[in-house]
N, C-alpha and C positions, 0 to 999 in steps of 0.2 A: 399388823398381822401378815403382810405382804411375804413372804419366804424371797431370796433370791439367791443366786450360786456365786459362790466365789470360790477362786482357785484354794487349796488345802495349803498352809502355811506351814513350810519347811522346816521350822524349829517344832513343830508343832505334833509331826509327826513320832511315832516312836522308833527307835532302833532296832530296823527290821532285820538284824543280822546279829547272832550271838557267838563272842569269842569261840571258835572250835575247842575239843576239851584236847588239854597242852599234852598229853602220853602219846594219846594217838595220831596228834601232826607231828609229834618229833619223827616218832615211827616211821610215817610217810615221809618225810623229809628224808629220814635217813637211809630210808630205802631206795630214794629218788637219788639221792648219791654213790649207794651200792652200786646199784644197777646200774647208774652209767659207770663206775672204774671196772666189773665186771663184766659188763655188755661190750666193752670198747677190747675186752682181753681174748673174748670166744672169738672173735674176725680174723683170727693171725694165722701164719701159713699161704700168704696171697705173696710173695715176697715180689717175685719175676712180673705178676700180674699190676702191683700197683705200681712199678716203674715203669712201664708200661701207660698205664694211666696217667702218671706222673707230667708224662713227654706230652700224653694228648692235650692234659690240662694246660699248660705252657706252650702248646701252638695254638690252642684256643682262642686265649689270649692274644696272645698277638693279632690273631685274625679279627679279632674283636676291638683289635687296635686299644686294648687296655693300660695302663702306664705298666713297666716294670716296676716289680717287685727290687731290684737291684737300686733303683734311683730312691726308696725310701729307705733301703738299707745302708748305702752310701752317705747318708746326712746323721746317720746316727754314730758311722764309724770316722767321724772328724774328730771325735775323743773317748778316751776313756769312757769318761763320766757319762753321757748320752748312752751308750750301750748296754753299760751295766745299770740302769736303771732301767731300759727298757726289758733286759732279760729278768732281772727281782718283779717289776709288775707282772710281767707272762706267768713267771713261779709264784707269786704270795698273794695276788687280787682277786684271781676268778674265784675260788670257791668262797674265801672269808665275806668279800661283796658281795654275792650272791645270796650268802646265808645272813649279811646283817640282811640283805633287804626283806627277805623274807619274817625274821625277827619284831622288825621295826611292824611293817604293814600287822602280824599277829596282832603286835601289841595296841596298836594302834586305830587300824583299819580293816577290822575281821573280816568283814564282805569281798575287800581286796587282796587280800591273804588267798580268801578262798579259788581268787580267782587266777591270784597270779602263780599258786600253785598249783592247780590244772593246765594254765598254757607251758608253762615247766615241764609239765609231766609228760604232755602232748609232744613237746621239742625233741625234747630228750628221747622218747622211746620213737622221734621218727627220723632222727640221726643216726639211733645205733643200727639200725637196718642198711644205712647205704654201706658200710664198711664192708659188711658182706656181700653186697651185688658191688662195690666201685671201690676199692681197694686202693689207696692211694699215699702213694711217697710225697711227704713233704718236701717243701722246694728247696730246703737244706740239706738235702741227700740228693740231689740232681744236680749230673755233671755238666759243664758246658753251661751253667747261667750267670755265673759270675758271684754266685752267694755263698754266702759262708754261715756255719754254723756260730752262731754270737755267741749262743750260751754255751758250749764246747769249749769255745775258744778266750771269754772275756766273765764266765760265769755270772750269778748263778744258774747252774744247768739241774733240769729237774729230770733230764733223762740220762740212761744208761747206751752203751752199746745195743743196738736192734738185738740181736742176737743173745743178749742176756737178760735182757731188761724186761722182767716179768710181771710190773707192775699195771703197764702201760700198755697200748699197741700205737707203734706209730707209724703204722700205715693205714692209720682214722684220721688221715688231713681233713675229706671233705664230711661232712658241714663241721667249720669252728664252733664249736659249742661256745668258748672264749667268748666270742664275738654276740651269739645268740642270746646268750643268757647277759652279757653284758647291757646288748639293745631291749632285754624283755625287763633288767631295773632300770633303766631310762624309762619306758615306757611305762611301768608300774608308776615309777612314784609322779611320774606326772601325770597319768592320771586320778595316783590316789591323793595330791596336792594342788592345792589354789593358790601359792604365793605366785608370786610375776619373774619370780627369780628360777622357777622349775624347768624352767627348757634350759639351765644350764647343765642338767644330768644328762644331754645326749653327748658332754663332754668326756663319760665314762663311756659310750662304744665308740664311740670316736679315738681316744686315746687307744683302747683296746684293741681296735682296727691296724690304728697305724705299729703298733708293736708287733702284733702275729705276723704281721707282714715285714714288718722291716727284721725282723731276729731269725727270717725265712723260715718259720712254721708254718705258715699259709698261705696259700695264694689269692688272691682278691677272688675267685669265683668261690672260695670255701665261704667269703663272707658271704657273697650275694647268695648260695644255696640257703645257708642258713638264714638270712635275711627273708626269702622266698617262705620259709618254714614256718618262722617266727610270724609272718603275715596272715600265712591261710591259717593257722590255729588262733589268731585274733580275731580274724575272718567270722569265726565257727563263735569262738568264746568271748562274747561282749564283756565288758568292765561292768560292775554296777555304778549306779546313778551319783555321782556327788551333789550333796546339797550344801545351803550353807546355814550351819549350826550357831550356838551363841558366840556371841561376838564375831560375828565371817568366819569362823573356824569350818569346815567341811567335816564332815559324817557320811558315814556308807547307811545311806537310808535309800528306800526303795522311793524312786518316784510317783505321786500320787496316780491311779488311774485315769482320775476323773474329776469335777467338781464335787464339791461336798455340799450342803445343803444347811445354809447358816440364815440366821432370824426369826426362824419361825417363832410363835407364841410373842412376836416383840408387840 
């Protein structure tokens, strides 16, 4: 008759988090992509001011004694083939990767879902802000560095001429979203997975990194801003709890509070 406590047992528990209903996360999702090809079009007209910025950013660096930008572009122009792949990943990976990852987690892992689209949302509406206070020329339109435009020159190129190109702004170098959203599916699916083999997905910001920079669309301080970004909105927005479910499979269940209160009446 004795009662005594024992920890709540993880399979045990129910599935504290219910798929979101699928209209209304497309919705958001697709408004979360609106808004940033949108958000990134209202910042233009800065033209004089973000070359300007351009020059600060690139003595920055230097003073910060940071590697050039030119010495990873230099290893990628030893051939053809290196180039033009790194300019098709810049063009065809960030959105489709971004959107399986979101996909997968829905399907998968709704609590995660729910969360890795909040620090999404958070990134993104705090990127499209610096365009309009910091206005900034990619290091592929800056004279005097030694860099050349890959995708101009070696395609494929996903932009136009500055001047015509009304798609786009690309005087929104800093923060690489590329890069942010790249490190924010690394970090999702490792958190939202238990295999041993999951910290090989920090080889998609990694790759990601070294392309924006070697195809001179960004400068290493676009990643580290964004980097800064992607942090304090983790910072703010915990991951929920993984447990481990039937057979070691993991689940977005909430962690127990407390002891549970098991034997009584034995």
């Amino acid at each position: 008759m004795n009662a005594r406590t024992e920890p709540a047992e993880a399979s045990e528990e129910p599935d504290a988090t219910a798929r979101p209903a699928l209209i209304r996360e497309f919705l958001l999702v697709a408004g979360l992509f609106l808004v940033y090809k949108l958000g990134r079009q209202l910042a233009v007209g800065h033209t004089a001011t973000a070359f300007r910025n351009a020059h600060r950013v690139w003595d920055l660096e230097r003073a910060l004694d940071l590697p050039r930008e030119s010495a990873v572009q230099s290893a990628l122009l030893h051939g053809g083939t290196p180039v033009h792949l790194a300019n098709t990943y810049y063009a065809t990976v960030h959105f489709p990767a971004t959107l399986a990852f979101l996909i997968w987690l829905y399907l998968r892992r709704p609590a995660h879902y729910t969360w890795a689209r909040r620090v999404l949302a958070v990134v993104t509406a705090a990127a499209l802000v610096l365009p309009f206070t910091f206005p900034l020329a990619p290091p592929r339109m800056l004279t005097g560095t030694g860099l050349v435009d890959t995708a101009r020159i070696y395609g494929p190129s996903v932009y136009g001429p500055p001047s015509s190109d009304h798609l786009s702004n690309q005087f929104a170098a800093m923060p690489s979203l590329h890069f942010g959203w790249a490190l924010m599916v690394a970090a999702g699916l490792i958190a939202a997975t238990r295999s041993r083999w999951r910290w090989l997905w920090l080889l998609h910001p990694l790759v990601t990194l070294l392309v924006i920079v070697g195809t001179a669309n960004h400068y290493w301080l676009d990643a580290i801003v964004a980097t800064a970004m992607l942090g304090a909105a983790l910072a703010v927005l915990h991951p929920p709890h993984r447990t481990a479910g039937p057979a070691g499979r993991g689940t977005d269940r909430l962690a127990p509070r407390g002891n549970v209160l098991v034997g009584a009446g034995r």
